[in-house]
C-alpha positions as CSV (number, residue, x, y, z in Angstrom):
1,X,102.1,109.2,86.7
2,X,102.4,105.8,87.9
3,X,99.1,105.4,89.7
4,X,97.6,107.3,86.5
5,X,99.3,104.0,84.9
6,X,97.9,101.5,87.1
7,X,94.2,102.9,86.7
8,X,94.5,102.5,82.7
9,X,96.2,99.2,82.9
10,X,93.1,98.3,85.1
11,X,90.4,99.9,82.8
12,X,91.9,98.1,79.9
13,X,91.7,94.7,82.5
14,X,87.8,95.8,82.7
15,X,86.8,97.1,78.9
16,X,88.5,94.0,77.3
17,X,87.3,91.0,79.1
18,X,84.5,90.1,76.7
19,X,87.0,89.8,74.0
20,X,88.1,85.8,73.7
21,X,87.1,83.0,73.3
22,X,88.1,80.6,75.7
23,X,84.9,78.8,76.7
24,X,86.0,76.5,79.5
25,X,87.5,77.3,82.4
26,X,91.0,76.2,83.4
27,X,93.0,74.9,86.7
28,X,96.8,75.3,87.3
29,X,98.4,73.2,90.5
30,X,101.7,73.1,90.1
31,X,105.2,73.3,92.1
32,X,108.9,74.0,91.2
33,X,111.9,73.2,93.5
34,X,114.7,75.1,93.1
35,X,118.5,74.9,94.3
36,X,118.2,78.6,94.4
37,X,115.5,81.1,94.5
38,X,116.7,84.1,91.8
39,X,113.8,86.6,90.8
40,X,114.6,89.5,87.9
41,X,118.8,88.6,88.9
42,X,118.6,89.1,92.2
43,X,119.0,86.5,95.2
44,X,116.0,86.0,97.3
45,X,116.3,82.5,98.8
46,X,118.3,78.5,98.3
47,X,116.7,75.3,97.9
48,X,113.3,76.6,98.0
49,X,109.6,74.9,97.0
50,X,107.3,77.1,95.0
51,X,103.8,76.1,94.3
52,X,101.0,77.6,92.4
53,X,97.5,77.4,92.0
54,X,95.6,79.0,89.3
55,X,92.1,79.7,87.6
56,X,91.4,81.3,84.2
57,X,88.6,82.0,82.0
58,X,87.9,84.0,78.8
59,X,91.6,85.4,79.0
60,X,91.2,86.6,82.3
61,X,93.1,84.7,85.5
62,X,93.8,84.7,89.1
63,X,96.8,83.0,90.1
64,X,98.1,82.3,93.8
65,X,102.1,82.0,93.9
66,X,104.4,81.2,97.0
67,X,108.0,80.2,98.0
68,X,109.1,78.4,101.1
69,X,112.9,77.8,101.8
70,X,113.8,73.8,102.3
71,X,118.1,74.0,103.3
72,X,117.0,77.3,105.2
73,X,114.0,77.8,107.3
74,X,115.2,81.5,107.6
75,X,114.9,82.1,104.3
76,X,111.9,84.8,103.6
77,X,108.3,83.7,102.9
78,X,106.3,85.1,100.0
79,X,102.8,84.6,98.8
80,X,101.6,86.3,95.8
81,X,98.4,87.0,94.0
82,X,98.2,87.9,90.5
83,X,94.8,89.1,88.8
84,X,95.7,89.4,85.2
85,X,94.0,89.5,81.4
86,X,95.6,88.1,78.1
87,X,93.7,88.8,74.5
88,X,96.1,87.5,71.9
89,X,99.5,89.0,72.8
90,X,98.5,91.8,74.6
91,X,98.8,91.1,78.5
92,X,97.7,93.5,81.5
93,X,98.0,92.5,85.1
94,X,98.1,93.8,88.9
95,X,100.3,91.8,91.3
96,X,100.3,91.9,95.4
97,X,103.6,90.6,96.5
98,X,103.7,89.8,100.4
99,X,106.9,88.7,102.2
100,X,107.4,87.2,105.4
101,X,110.7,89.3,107.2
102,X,112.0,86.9,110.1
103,X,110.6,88.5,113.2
104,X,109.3,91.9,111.6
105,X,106.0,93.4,113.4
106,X,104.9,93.8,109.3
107,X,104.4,89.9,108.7
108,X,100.3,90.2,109.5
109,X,99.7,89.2,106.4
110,X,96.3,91.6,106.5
111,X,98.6,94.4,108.1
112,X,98.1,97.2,105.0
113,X,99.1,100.3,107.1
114,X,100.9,102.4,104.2
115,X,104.0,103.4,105.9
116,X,103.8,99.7,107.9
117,X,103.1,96.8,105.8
118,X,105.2,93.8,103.9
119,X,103.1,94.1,100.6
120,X,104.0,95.5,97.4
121,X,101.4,96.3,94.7
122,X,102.5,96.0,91.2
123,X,101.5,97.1,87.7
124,X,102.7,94.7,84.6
125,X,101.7,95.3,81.3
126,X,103.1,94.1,78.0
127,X,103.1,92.2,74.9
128,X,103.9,88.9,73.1
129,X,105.3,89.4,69.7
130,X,105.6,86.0,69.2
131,X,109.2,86.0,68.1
132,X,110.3,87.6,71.8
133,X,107.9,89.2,74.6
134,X,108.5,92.9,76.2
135,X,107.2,93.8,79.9
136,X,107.2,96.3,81.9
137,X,106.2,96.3,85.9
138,X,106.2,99.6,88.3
139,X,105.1,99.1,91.8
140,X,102.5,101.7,92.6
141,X,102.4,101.3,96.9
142,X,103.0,99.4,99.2
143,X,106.3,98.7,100.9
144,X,108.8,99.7,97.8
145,X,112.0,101.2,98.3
146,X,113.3,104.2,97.9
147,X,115.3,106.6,95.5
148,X,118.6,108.6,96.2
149,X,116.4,111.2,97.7
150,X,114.5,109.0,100.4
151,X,111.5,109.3,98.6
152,X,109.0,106.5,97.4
153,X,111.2,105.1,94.1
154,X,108.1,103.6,92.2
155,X,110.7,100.6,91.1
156,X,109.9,100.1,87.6
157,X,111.5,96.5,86.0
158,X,111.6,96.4,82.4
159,X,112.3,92.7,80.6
160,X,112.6,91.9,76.6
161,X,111.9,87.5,76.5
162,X,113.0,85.4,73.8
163,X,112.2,81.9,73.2
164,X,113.6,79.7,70.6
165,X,114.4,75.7,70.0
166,X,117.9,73.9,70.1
167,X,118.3,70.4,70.1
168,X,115.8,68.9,72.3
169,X,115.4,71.8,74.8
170,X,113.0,74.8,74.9
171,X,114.9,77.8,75.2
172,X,114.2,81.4,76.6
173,X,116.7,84.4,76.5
174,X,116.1,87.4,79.3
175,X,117.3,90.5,79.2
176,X,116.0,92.9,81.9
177,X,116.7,96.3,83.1
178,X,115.9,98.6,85.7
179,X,115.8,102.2,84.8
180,X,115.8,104.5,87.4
181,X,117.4,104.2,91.3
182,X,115.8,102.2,94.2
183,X,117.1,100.5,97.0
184,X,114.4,97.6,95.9
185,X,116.7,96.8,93.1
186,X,120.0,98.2,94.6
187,X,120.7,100.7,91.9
188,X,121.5,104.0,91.6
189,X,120.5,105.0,88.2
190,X,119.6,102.7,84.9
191,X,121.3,99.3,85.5
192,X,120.9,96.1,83.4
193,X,120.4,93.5,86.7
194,X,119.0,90.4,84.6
195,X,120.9,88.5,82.3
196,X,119.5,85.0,81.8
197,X,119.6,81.6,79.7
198,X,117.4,78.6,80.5
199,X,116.6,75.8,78.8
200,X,113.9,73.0,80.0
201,X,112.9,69.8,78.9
202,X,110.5,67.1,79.8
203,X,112.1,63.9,80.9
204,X,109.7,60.8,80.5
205,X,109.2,58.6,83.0
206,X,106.1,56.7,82.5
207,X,103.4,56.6,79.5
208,X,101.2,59.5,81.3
209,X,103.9,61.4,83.2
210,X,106.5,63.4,82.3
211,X,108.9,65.6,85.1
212,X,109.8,68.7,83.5
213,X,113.2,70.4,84.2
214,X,115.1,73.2,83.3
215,X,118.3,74.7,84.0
216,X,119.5,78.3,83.9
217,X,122.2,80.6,84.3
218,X,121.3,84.5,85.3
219,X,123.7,87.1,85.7
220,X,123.6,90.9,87.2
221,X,125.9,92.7,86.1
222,X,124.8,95.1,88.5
223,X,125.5,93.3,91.4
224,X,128.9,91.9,89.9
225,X,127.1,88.1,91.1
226,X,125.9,85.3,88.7
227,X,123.9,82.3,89.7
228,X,123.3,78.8,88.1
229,X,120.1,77.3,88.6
230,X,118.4,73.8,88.5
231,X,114.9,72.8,89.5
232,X,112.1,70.6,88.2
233,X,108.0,70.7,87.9
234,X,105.4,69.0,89.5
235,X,102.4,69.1,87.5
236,X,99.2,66.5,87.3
């Protein structure tokens, strides 16, 4: 079911790239610094630096994204490639998360043994309804975890987005759920594990620059844990 999932997700990447009409293409290098590293309400990492460096064209995009702990060198490496398409709010993407496990005979980053290797592939699709955003991402191989039976779990993360305006801030509600039990996500059934409010703004500091940052609160109620985080953006 899920593979059958990630096949139409890719077809539909395929069929609808002819579709916009974005005529130039476009470069992202960016980085974020974060106190803490907190991904879908779960704890992955402290004062981390996380750059990215994108391309996109006619809706469709390849982006490269990585995190490397500062406070702790121990902290796990990741580097992720995401080859995705947008055509107004419709969205379809394929991600390859790798992580780098301390001294783990898996961190050959071109080690893609089935039952041996540190990537994850995953399968996103969803769609922007301008007044909030709903996703949905199931990893389809790789190294996910398992359910209550051992088995492969196929973690599936879904997450309903809502942005909105107060005061001077750009706001974003998350709300995000797993619904079905993997040791990826530590749950043994349908859990809500993301609960989050962030707000960012864009401090001035000269005529041509502006430093972005944002601040957010997550909880899991899940987990029973809740995290406040603060970073910034560098941009050109």
């Amino acid at each position: 079911m899920v593979k059958k999932f990630a096949l139409m997700a890719m077809a539909a990447l395929a069929c609808a790239a002819p579709a916009i009409a974005q005529e130039s293409i476009e470069t992202t290098v960016a980085a974020d610094v974060v106190n803490q590293y907190i991904w879908r309400g779960q704890e992955l990492g402290n004062v981390s630096l996380q750059p990215t460096l994108g391309i996109a064209y006619q809706g469709l995009s390849l982006t490269a994204w990585g995190s490397l702990g500062i406070s702790e060198p121990n902290d796990t490496k990741e580097f992720d490639l995401t080859l995705a398409y947008s055509i107004g709010g419709f969205h379809v993407g394929v991600t390859d998360y790798w992580f780098s496990l301390g001294l783990d005979p898996r961190n050959r980053y071109f080690k893609y043994d089935a039952h041996g290797t540190n990537h994850i592939f995953e399968a996103n699709l969803g769609y922007d309804f301008g007044v909030a955003s709903l996703q949905a991402y199931t990893n389809f191989t790789g190294n996910d975890g398992v359910n209550k039976d051992g088995k492969r779990a196929y973690s599936t993360y879904v997450e309903v987005a809502a942005p909105f305006k107060l005061a001077t801030c750009d706001w974003s509600a998350t709300l995000g759920a797993v619904p079905m039990a993997t040791s990826l996500y530590g749950t043994s059934g349908f859990a809500v594990t993301n609960v989050s409010l962030r707000a960012t703004k864009a401090i001035k500091i000269t005529e041509s620059f502006s430093l972005p940052i944002f601040g957010q609160v997550t909880a899991n109620p899940c987990s029973q844990k809740a995290y406040l985080v603060f970073g910034f953006t560098l941009q050109p």
